[in-house]
N, C-alpha and C positions, 0 to 999 in steps of 0.2 A: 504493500500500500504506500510507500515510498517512490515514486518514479525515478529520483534520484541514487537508489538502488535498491532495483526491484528483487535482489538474491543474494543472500549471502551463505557463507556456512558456518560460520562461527558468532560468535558475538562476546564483546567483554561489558562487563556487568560492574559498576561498585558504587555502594550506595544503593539499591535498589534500579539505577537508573542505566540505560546507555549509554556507553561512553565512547564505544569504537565497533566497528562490523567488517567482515571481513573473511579470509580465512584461517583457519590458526599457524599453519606456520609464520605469518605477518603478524599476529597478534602477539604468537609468543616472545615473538621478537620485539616487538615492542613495549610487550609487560612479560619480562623475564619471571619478574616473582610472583606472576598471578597462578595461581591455582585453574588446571586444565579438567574440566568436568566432560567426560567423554558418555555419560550415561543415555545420553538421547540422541547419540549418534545416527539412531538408527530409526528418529523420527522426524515429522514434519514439524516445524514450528511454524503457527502463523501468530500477526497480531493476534491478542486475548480478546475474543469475542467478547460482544457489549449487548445488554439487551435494554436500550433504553427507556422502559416506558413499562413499568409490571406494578404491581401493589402488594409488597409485602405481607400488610397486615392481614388486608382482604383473604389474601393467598392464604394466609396459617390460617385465620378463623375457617376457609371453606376446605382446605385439605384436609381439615380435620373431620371434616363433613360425609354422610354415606353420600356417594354420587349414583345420581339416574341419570346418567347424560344422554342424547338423543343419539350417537354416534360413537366409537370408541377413541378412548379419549386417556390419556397416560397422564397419572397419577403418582401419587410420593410411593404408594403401596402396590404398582404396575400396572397394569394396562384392564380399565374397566370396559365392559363391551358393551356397546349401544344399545337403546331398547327403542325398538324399531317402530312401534306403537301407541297410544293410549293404554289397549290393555296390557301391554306386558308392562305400562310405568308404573299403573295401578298393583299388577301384582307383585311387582317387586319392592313397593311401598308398605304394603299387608306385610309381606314380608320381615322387612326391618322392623315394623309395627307388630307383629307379635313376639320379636323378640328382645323386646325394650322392657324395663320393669317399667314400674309405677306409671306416673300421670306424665313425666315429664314430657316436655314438647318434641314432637318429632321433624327434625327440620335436616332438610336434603337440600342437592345444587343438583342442576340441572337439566330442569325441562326446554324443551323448546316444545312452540305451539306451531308450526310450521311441519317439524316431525311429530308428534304428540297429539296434534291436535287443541282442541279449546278445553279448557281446563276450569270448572267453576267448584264453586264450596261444594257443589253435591256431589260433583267425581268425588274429591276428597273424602268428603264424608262415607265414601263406601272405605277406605284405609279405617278411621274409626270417628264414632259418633261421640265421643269422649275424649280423647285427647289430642289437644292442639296439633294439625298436622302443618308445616308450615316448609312450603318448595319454593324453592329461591330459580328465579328464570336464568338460563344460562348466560343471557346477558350481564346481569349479574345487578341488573333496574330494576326486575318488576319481582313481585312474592306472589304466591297464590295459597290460600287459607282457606280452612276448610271449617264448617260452624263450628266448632268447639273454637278452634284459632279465632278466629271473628266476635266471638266471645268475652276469650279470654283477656285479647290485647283489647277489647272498648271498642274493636270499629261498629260504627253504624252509620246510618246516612247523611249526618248530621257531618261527619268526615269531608263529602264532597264539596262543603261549603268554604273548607279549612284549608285544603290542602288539594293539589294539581295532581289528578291520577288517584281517584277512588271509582272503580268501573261499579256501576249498577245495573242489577238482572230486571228482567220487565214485571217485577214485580216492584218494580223501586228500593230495593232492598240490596246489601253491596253483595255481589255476585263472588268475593276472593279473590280478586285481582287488586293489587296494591301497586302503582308503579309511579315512578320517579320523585315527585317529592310528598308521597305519600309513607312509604318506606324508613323514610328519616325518624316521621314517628313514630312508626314500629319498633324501629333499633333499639329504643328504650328499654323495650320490655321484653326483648329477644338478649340481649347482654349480657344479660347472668347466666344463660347458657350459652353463648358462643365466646366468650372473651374472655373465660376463665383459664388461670394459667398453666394448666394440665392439658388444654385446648391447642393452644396458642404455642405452648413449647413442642405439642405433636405437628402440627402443620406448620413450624418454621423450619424445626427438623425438617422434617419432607422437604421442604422449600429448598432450603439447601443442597440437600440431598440431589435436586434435578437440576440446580444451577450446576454441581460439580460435574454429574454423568454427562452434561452438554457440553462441557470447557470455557465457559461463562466466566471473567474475570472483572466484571464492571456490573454495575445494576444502576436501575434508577426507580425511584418512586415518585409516582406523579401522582404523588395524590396527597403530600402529609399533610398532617393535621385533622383528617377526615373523621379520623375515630376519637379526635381527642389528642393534642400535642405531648399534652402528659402523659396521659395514659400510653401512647406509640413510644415517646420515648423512653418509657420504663421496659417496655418490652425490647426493643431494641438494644437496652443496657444488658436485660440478662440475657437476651437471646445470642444475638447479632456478635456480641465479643466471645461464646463459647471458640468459637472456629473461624471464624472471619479469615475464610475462603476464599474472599472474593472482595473487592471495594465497594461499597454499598452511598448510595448519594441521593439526598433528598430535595424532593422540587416540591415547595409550598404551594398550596389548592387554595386560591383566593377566596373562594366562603369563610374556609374555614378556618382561615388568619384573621379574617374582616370579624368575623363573630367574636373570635377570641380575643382580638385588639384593635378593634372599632379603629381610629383615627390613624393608629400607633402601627398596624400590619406594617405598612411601606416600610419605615424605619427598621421595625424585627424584622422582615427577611432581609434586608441591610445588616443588618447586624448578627446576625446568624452567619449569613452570606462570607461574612470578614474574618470570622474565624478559620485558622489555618486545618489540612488537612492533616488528620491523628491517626495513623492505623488502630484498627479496630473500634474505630469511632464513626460512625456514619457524617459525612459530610453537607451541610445543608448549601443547596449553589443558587448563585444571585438571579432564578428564574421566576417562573410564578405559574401556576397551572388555570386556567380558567374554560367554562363550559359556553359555546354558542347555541349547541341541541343536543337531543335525545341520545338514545343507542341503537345504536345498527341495529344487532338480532333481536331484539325489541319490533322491530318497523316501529321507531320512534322517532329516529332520527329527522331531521325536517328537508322536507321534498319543496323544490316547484309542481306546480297540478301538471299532469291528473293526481299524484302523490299515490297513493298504494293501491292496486290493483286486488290484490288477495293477501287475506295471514289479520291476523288479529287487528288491523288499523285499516282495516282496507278502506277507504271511502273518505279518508281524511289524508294531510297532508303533514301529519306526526306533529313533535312538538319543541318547543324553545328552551333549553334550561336557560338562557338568562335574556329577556325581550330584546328585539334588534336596537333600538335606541338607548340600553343601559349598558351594553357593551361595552359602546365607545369607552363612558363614564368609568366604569368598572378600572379597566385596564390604563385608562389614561397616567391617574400618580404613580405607576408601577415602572410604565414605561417611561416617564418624565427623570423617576428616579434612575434611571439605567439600567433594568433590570429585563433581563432576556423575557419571552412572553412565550409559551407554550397554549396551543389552543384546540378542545377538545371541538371538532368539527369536522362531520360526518356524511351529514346530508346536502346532496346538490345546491339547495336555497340556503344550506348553512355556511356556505362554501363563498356565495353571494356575500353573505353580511359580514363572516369574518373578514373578506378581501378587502369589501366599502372600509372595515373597523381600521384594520393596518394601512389601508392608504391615507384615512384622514390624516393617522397618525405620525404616518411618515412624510405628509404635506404642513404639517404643523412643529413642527420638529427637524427640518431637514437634518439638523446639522448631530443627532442621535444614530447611532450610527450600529444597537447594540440589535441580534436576531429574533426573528418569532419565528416555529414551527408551527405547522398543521400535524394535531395528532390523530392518529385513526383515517383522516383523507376515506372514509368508504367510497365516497363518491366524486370526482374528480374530470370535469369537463376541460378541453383543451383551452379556453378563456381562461379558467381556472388557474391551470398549471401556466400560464402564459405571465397571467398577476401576480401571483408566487415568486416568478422568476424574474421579473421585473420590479419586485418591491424587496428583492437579496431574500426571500424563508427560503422555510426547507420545511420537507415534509416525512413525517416520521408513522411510517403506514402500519397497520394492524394489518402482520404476519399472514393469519386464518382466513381472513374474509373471503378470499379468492378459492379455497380449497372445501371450507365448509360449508358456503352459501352460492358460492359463483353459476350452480344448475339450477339450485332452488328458490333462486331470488328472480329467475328469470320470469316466473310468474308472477312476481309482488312488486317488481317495480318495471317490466316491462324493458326495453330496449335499454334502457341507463346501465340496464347490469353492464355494456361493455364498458363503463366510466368508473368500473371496482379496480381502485388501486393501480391504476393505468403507470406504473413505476419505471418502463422503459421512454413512456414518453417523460416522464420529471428527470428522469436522469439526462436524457437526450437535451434538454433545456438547462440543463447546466445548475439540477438544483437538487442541492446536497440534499439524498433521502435513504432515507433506514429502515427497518423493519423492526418492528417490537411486538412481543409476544400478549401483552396485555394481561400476562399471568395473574390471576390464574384460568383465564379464560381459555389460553391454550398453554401446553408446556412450553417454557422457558427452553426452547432449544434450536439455536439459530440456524445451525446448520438444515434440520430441516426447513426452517421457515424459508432459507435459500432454496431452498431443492424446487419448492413451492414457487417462488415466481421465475424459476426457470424453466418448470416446466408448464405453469399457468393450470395443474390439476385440481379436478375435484373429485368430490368422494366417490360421485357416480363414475369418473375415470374417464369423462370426457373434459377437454383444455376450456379454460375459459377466458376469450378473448387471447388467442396465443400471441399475436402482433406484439402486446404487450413482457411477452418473453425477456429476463432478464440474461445477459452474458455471466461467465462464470465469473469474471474477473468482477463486475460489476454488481453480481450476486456476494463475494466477499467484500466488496466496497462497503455493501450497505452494512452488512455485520460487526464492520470494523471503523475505519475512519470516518464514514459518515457518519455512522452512530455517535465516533467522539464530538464530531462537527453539534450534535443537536444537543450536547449537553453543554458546550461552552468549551470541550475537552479536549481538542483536536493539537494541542500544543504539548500534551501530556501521555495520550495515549493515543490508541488507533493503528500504529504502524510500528515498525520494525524501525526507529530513527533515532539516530543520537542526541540524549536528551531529555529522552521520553521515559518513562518508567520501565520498567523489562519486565512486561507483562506477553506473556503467551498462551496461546493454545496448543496443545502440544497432541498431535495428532499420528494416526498408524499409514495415514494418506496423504497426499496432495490432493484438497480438496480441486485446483485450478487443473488435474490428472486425471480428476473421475467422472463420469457422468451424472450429469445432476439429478439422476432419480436414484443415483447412490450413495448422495451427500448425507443422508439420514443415516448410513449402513456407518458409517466412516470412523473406526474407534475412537474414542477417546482415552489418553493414559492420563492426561490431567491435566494441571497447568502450571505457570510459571509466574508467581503473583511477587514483584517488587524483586524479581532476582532471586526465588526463593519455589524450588520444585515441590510443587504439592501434587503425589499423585492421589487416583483413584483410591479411596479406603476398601 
């Protein structure tokens, strides 16, 4: 990822950092009393994969979770297999449900209503007429509640007045559909079982656990502060410096600084931001996360019309997490303050307002000169990717969406699916883009998410939109240097360069050797974090 040298076969190390590249009898000769470490002789090293854009917490509270996922789907505990139906979600739910003691709440990830079908309090209610059943959408936005759950948490109709996304059955009464800022409420009373630290030490483990199997050397959280600053960074203290595996870095979620420090946010990620970088300490960087709309596999995300043809939104044009004129407002002191700007925007019409938001900004400001990213990009028209690359972002695309949705989206939004993730046209335009996994929605594992837009597959095993095809070299770009490019990190990490940290992946292949539908196959022995070989446990 160096063009200034794109191969070497050695490298000398001190300090954790780059210092010279080369081969070693030049090396040796240069640094006579370095110590020659021949052990990986017989591997590939590339830059240390990066996965910029996953949610720690989220990830342990749901790993720790029984999964129903709609499709097979790899987990801390290996590989769950799809359930292909309604009923087989139902009986695999009975299932877990008779073998739970007491009343407690029974709470799973992953339905999808697309595979699955429509899901109300009465499916539920066939799992049990007693205890809270409570299924979190794989999107990871919407819950679905079954009466006892509807009950127990206090919804009733009186909700719809309160909060965006209380669905009601035609009896007017709420049907178990909980989505977007509906859910927030819930969290409350779902807490005491999912955030307990019995919970939460099980699925960071896991977490870990598939960061390493992948050769993952970087992470990023785009979301802290969601569950609580405090609360995250407690867990992070015990958790996160057990093994610290990996460098772990945090991007502040503008709600949830603005709540916790009304005036005062801008200043605290300043001030967070300024602190130096501590191994074994997560690092918070001068970004800031914010929402234009909804979620993808939700059909939330927001469309120009006709907006959704089929799937649970059909008939409508999805929805806004934050109105197109508070945008601007939002993000303005962030970016006044210098602070990089990540933005969760997905849908076609979302794609519209975040562009108007960074252009005002960048006509107001000329002389600010720091980046925004588009995260997730599901939807991406060549206007689009045009304004992107003319206002300097970059765009940091959700891995999956091409492989789990790319056939079966073809009905729900109609002709736009070829505008999913269109990553050889943003690259082609000269605009630094990456893939993140959005862990825990899919595993944290780059190399496949590579394999995935070079070959453009989907589950059905037909290409979607192959045009869009990334090159091999350019498939490792997005895993590595770009990805350092979207966290500010490009000067530190990414590539093989003097300078940089000596962070690798340390691989049984060349990936730039294999064909890309064997980039998943590709072993891993481990990795090489500050100079320091950590293999596989």
């Amino acid at each position: 990822m160096d063009p200034t040298q794109p191969r070497a076969t050695s490298v000398f190390v001190r300090n954790g950092r780059i210092e010279k590249l080369g081969n070693s009898d030049d090396l040796q000769s240069s640094y006579p009393d370095a110590t020659l470490d021949v052990s990986l002789q017989t591997k590939v090293l590339t830059p240390g994969f990066i996965d910029p854009h996953v949610h720690m917490i989220m990830g342990a509270i749901i790993y720790a979770l029984p999964f129903v996922p709609p499709w097979d789907m790899e987990t801390p505990k290996g590989l769950v297999k799809g359930l292909a139906n309604k009923e087989a979600l139902i009986a695999r739910l009975q299932e877990i449900e008779k073998s739970m003691d007491g009343d407690t709440p029974l709470i799973a990830y992953g339905y999808h209503n697309l595979v699955h079908g429509d899901l109300t309090r009465h499916d539920l209610d066939l799992v049990s007429k007693s205890r809270p059943v409570l299924i979190w959408h794989y999107s990871g936005h919407d819950f679905y509640l079954n009466s006892a759950a509807l009950d127990w948490a206090g919804v009733d109709k009186s909700w719809q007045a309160q909060y965006e996304g209380v669905a009601l059955g035609d009896d007017g009464e709420p049907n178990g559909r909980l989505y977007e800022d509906a859910p927030r409420a819930l969290f409350g009373k779902m807490a005491i079982h999912l955030l307990t630290p019995g919970n939460i030490e099980q699925g960071f483990s896991g977490f870990e656990s598939m960061l390493a199997k992948a050769g993952v050397t970087t992470v990023a959280e785009l979301g802290y502060g969601l569950f609580g600053k405090r609360m995250e960074d407690a867990y992070y203290f015990l958790e996160y410096t057990k093994s610290d595996p990996y460098h772990l870095y945090l991007v502040p979620e503008h709600r949830a600084f603005s709540n916790a420090f009304g005036d005062d946010a801008v200043a605290k990620v300043q001030s967070m931001a300024a602190d130096t970088f501590e191994r074994g300490t997560p690092k918070v960087l001068p970004q800031v996360k914010f929402f234009t709309d909804a979620a993808f596999y939700s059909q939330t995300m927001r469309l120009t019309e006709p907006g959704y043809l089929e799937g649970q939104s059909a008939g409508t044009v999805g929805l806004w997490a934050t109105p197109p004129g508070a945008l601007l407002e939002q993000i303005r002191p962030y970016w006044e303050a210098g602070l990089d700007i990540h933005i969760h925007s997905n849908g076609d019409a979302a794609q519209q307002v975040t562009l108007e938001t960074m252009r005002a900004l960048r006509k107001e400001t000329p002389s600010v000169s720091q980046r925004f990213v588009v995260e997730h990009a599901g939807l991406l028209k060549p206007e689009h990717i045009q304004s992107i690359a003319d206002l300097g972002g970059g765009v940091s695309a959700a891995s999956h969406y091409v492989h789990y949705m790319g056939e079966q989206y073809r009905s729900v939004i109609g002709e736009r699916v070829k505008f999913m993730t269109p990553l050889a046209s943003s690259m082609r335009a000269n605009i630094p883009t990456t893939l993140h996994s959005d862990a825990p929605l899919a595993p944290p594992y780059p190399l496949q998410a590579a394999s995935v837009h070079m070959t453009r597959s989907t589950r059905q095993g037909t290409p979607s939109t192959p045009t869009e095809a990334l090159t091999r070299y350019k498939a490792l770009k997005a895993i590595t240097i770009d990805a350092a490019w979207s966290l500010g990190l490009e000067n530190d990490i990414g590539s093989i360069s003097v300078g940089k940290r000596a962070n690798f992946s340390v691989l049984d292949a060349n990936p730039l050797n294999t064909e890309p539908e064997r980039w998943p196959d590709i072993a891993v022995w481990g990795v090489v974090l500050d100079g320091v070989s950590q293999p596989l446990r």
